[in-house]
C-alpha positions in Angstrom: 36.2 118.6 -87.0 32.6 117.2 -87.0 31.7 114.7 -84.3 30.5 111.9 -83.9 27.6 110.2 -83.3 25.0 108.2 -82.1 22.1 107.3 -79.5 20.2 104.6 -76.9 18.6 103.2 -73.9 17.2 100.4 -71.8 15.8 96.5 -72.3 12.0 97.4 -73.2 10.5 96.6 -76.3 7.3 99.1 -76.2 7.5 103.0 -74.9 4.7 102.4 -72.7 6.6 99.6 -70.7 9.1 100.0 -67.7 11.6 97.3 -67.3 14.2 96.5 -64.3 17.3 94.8 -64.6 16.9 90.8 -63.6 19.6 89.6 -60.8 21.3 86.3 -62.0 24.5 84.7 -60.6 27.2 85.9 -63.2 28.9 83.6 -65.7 30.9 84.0 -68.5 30.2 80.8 -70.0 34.0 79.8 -70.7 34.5 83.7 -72.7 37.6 85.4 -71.5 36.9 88.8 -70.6 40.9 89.5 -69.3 42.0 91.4 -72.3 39.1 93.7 -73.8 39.7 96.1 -76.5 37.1 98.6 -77.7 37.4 100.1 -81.2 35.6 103.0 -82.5 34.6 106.4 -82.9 33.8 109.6 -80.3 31.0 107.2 -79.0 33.3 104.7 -77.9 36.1 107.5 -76.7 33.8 109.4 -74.2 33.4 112.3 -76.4 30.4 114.3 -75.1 29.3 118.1 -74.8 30.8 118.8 -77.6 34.6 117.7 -76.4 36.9 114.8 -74.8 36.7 115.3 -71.0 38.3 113.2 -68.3 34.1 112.8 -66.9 33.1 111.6 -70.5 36.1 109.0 -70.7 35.5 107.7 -67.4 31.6 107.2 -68.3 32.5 105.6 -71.8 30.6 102.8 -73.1 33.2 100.3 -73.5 34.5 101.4 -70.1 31.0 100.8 -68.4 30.7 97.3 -70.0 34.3 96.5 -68.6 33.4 97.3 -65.4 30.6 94.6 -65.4 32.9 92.3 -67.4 35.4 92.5 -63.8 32.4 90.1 -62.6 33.3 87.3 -65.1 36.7 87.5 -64.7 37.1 90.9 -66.6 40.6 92.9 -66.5 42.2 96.2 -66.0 40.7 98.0 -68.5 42.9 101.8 -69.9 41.7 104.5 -71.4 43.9 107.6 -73.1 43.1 110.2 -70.6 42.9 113.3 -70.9 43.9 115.5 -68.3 41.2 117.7 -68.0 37.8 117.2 -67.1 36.6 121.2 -68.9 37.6 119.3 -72.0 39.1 120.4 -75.5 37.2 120.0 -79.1 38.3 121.3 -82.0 37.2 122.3 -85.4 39.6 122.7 -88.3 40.0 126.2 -89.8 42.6 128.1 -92.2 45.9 127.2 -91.2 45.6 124.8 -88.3 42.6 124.1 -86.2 40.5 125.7 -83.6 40.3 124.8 -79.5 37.3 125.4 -76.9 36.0 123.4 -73.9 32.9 121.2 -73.4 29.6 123.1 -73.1 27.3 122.9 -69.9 23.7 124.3 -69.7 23.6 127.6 -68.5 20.6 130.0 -67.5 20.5 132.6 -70.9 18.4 135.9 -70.4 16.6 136.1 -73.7 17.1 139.5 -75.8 15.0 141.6 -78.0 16.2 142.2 -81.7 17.5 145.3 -80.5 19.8 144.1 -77.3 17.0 144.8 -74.8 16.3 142.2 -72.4 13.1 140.4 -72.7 12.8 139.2 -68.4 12.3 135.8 -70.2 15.2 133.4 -68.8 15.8 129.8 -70.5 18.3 127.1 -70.3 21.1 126.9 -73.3 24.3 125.2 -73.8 27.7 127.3 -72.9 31.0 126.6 -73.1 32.2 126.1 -69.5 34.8 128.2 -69.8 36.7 130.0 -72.3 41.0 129.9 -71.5 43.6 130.9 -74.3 44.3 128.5 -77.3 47.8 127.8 -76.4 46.6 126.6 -73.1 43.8 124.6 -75.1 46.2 123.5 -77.6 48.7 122.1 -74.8 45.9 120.0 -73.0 45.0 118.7 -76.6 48.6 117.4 -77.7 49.4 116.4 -74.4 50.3 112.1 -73.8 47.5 110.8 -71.5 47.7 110.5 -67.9 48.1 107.0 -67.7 50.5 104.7 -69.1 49.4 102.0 -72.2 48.6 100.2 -74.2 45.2 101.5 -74.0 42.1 99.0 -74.2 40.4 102.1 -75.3 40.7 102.6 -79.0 37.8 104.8 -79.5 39.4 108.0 -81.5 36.4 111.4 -82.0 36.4 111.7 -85.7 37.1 107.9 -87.3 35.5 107.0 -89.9 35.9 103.0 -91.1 38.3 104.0 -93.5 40.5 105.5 -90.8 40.9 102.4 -89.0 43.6 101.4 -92.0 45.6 104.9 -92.3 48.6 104.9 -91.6 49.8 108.8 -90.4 46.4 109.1 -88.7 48.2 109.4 -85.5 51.2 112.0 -87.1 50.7 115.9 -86.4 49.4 115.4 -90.0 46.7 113.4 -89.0 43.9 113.3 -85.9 44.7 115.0 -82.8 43.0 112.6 -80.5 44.9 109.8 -81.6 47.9 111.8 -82.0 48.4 111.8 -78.2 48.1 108.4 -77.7 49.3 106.1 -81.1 52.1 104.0 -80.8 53.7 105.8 -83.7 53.4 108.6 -86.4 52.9 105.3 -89.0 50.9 103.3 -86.8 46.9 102.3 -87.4 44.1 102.3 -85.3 43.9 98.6 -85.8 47.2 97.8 -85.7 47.5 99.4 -82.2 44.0 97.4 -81.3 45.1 94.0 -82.9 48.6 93.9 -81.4 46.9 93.7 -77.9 45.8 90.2 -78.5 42.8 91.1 -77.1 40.5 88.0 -75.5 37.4 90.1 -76.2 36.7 93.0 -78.5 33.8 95.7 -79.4 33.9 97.2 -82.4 31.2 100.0 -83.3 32.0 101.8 -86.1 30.3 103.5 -89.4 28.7 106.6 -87.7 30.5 109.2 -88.8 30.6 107.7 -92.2 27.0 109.2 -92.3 27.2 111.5 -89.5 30.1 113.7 -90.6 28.0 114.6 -94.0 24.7 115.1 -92.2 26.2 117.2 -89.4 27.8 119.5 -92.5 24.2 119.7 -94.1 24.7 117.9 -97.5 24.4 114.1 -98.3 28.0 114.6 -100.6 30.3 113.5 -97.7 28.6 109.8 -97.3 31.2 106.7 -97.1 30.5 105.0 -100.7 28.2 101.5 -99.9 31.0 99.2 -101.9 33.6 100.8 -99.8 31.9 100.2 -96.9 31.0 96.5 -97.7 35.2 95.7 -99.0 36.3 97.5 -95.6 34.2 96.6 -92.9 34.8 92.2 -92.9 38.3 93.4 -93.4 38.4 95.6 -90.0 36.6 92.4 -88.0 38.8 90.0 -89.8 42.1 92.2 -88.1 40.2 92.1 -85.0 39.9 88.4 -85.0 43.3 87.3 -86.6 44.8 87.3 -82.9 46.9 84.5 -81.9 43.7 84.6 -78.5 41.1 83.8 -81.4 38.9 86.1 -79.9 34.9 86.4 -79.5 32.9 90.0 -79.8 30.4 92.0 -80.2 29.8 94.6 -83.2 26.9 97.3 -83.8 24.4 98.7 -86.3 24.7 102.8 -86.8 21.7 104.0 -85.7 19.6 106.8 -87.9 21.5 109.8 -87.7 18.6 112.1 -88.4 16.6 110.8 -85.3 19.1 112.4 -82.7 18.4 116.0 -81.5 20.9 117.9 -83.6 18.7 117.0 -86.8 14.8 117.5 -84.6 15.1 119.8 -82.3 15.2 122.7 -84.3 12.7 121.7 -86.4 10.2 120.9 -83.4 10.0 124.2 -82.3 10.9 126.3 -86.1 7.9 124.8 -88.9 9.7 124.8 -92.3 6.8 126.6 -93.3 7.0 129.4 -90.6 6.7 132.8 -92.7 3.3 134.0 -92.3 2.3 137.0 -94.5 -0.5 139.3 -95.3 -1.6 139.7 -99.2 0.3 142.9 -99.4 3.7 141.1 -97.8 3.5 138.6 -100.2 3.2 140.7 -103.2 6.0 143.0 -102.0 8.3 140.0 -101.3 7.6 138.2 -105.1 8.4 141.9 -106.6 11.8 141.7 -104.4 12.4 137.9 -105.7 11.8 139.1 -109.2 13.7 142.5 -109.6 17.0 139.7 -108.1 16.2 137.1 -111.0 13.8 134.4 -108.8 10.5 134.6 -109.5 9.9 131.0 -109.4 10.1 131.7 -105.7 6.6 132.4 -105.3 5.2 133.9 -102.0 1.7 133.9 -101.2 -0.9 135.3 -98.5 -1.0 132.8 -95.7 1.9 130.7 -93.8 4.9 130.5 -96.5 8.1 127.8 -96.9 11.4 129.2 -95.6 13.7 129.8 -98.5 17.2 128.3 -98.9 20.3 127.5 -100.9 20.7 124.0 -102.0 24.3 122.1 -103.2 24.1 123.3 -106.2 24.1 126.9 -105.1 20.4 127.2 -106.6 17.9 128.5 -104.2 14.2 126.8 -102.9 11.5 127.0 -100.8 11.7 124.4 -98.1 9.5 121.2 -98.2 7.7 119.0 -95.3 10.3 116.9 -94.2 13.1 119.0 -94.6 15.1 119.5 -91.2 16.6 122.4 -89.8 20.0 121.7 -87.6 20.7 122.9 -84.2 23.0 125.3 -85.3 20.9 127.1 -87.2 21.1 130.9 -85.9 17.7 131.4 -85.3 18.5 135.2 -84.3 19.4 135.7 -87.9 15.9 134.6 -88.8 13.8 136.7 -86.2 16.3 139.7 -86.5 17.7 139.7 -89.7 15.0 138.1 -91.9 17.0 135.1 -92.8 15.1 132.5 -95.5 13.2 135.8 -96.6 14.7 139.3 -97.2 17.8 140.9 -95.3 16.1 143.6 -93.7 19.3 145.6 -92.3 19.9 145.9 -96.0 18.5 149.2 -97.2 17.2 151.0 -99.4 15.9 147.2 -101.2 15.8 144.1 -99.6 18.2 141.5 -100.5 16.8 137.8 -100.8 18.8 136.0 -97.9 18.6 132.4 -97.9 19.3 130.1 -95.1 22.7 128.6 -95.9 22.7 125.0 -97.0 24.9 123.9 -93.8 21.8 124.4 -92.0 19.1 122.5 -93.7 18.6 118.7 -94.7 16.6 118.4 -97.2 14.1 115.4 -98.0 16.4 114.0 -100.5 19.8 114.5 -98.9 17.5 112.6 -95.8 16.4 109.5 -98.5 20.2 110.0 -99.0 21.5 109.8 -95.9 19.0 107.0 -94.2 19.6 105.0 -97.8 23.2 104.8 -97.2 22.9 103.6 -93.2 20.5 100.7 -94.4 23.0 99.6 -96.8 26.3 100.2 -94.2 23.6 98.2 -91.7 23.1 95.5 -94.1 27.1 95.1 -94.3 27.6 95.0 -90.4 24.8 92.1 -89.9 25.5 89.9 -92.7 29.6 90.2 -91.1 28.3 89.4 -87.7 26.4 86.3 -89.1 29.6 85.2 -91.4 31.9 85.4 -88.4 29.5 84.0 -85.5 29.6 87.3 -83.4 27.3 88.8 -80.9 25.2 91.9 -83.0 24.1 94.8 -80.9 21.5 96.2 -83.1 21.7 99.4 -81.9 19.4 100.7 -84.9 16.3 99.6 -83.7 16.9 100.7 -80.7 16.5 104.7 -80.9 12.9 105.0 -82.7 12.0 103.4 -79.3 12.7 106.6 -76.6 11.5 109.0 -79.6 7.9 109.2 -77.4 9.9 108.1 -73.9 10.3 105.3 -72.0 10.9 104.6 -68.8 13.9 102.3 -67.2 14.2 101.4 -63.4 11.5 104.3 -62.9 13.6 107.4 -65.1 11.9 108.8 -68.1 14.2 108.9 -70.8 13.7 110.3 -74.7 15.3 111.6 -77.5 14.1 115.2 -76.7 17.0 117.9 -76.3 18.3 118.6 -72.9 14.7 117.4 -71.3 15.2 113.8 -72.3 17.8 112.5 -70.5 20.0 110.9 -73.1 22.3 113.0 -74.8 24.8 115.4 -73.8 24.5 119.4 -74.4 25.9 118.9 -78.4 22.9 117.1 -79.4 24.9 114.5 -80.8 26.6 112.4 -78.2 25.1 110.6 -75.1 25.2 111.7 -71.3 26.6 109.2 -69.0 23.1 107.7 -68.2 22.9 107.4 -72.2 26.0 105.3 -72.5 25.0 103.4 -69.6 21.9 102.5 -71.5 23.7 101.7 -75.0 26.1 99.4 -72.4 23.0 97.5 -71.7 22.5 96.4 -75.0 25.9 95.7 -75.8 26.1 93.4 -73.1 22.3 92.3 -73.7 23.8 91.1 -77.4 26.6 89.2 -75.5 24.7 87.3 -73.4 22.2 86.5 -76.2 24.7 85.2 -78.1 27.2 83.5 -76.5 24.7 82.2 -73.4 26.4 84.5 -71.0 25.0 86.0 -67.8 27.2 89.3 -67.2 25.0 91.5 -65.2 23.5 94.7 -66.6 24.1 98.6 -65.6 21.9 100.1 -63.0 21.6 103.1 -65.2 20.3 105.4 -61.6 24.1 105.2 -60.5 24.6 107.2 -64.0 24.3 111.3 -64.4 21.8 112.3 -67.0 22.5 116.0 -68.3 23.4 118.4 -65.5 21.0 121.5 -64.9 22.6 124.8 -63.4 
């Protein structure tokens, strides 16, 4: 299953600008903080490294901001744990779905095309360990390790329209909420709602974009009049308890900002293929004897070539974005996005796979659609007189760094401090960060004084 995703950081308007955290006497300001439910997606779960971990849970958002809510009068707050802090994701194959453990960085000695290695050592992302499936499989579908009903009702995977299915929680349905629904029939809502929470987050809409991006196409996107009939409806549930409660929402950042859609890209130009005269002209006789000549290669530095959605092929553009899975070895090995050179005694064209790229317009796509989900989730916090967390604006500010209570952060892969090891979801220190402006929006809003996170008491990404 695709995860979810998202992104952010600290109080300062401008990169160049280091802010603390102000000390204030806390107040609530008459808000009852005793019953706080968080709904939402992996981001509000704890999902990071690539899987649900006991470490992530306990370092959720909505966790972290009920621990500073405990200073206005804030109570017990549960989460579904899991009971393992390796962690289990899964991906859904043929005939059921597929189990591994979180990743960690681990020291990788680089290899030659050939196996030989190079002496050159870097850091990459590992699975932390690799036990059998049924032993995967059995930490999955196993009940939490505490009792409910669970504050916590971030589920990996939801999407807005989830939040209303009934059978989400079945065998038939998501696996993370499988373990810890109140029923096969029941809702994510309906298991939030019956709470009668006092206070509630809800930050949902990511994977609405996220889930098509992170598959490489812009076919998967939530449809804008869906969105817009759904989301009022999800707050109205929310705030239909008989505690007439206050909250706080947020914006879905830009998808394509976080460091499964740049890194790549950063290091890979899409026009990366440098030729001679005499390459070029053996390469457009290749392309033409397999029916594309109006691929057209030239002396010089040349566009990577790839298969769009509708199964035709193209050059890549500027703009276009490679994704972190992209197997760069099959591209300095194998010759991928220009000939298959293991294929003898011709050259086959070998394209990149779509999965792998974004192109400009599935980008316009993608970014269009989060500006109109956006312009949903603002005008619904304004209509029902709750706290906004723009989280959107938030993430263009840490793409050059910034710095918060003296740590540099950014949105740079594994160096930056912010997201975990998948490239998708936030370290601890991360959701520390996003807990900041959550509360920040709170306070704004509803005159509050609920201190902030001192984000140094928060791991960043762990280095071997």
């Amino acid at each position: 299953m695709k995860k979810i995703l998202f992104i952010i950081l600290s109080l300062a308007l401008f990169a160049s600008c280091e802010r603390k955290i102000d000390k204030f006497n806390a107040s609530a300001n008459g808000l009852d903080f005793s019953n706080f439910v968080a709904v939402g997606n992996s981001m509000t779960a704890g999902y990071a490294d690539g899987a649900l971990c006991l470490s992530g849970q306990q370092n959720s958002i909505p966790n972290i901001m009920a621990t500073q809510f405990k200073t206005v009068g804030g109570g017990e707050f549960r989460q579904p744990l899991i009971g393992t802090n390796d962690g289990v994701g899964f991906a859904q194959v043929p005939g059921g779905i597929y189990c591994y453990t979180k990743m960690v960085l681990k020291v990788n000695v680089d290899k030659d095309c050939y196996g030989t290695p190079t002496g050159t050592a870097s850091l990459k992302p590992g699975f932390i360990s690799n036990p059998d499936q049924a032993t995967l499989l059995g930490q999955l579908f196993a009940p939490p390790s505490v009792t409910g009903p669970y504050n916590n009702m971030g589920v990996p995977g939801a999407t807005l329209m989830t939040l209303f299915y009934p059978g989400y929680g079945s065998s038939m349905g998501n696996p993370y909420f499988t373990r810890f629904a109140t029923s096969p029939t029941t809702t994510i809502l309906h298991d939030a709602v019956v709470q009668q929470p006092t206070f509630f987050y809800l930050w949902i809409g990511n994977n609405d974009a996220l889930a098509s991006a992170l598959a490489g196409t812009d076919m998967l996107l939530t449809p804008a009049d869906t969105f817009a009939k759904y989301y009022p409806l999800a707050v109205g549930a929310l705030m239909s308890s008989g505690k007439s409660p206050k909250g706080v929402i947020g914006t879905i950042p830009d998808v394509t900002s976080i460091p499964f859609f740049t890194t790549i890209s950063k290091q890979l130009p899409w026009n990366g293929v440098p030729l001679t005269a005499a390459q070029a002209a053996q390469l457009n006789t290749v392309y033409a004897l397999q029916g594309h000549s109006e691929i057209v290669w030239k002396e010089g530095l040349n566009p990577f070539v790839y298969r769009k959605e509708n199964g035709t092929i193209a050059q890549m553009e500027a703009g276009d974005l490679f994704l972190l899975t992209l197997p760069t070895d099959s591209i300095k090995c194998r010759g991928m996005g220009i000939v298959d050179t293991t294929k003898h005694p011709l050259p086959y064209i070998y394209p990149i796979p779509g999965k792998y790229v974004l192109d400009k317009a599935e980008l316009a796509n993608i970014k269009g659609r989060i500006i109109e989900y956006n312009a949903v989730i603002r005008n619904t916090a304004k209509t029902a007189n709750l706290a906004l967390s723009d989280m959107n604006q938030y993430l263009p500010q840490f793409e050059s760094g910034m710095v918060f209570d003296g740590v540099q952060m950014s949105t740079s892969f594994v160096t930056g401090g912010m997201f975990s090891t998948d490239g998708v979801h936030l370290c601890p220190r991360g959701n520390a960060v996003a807990a900041n402006f959550f509360i920040k929006a709170i306070n704004d809003k509803y005159n509050c004084s609920i201190p902030q996170v001192n984000i140094t008491n928060y791991k960043g990404l762990v280095f071997p």
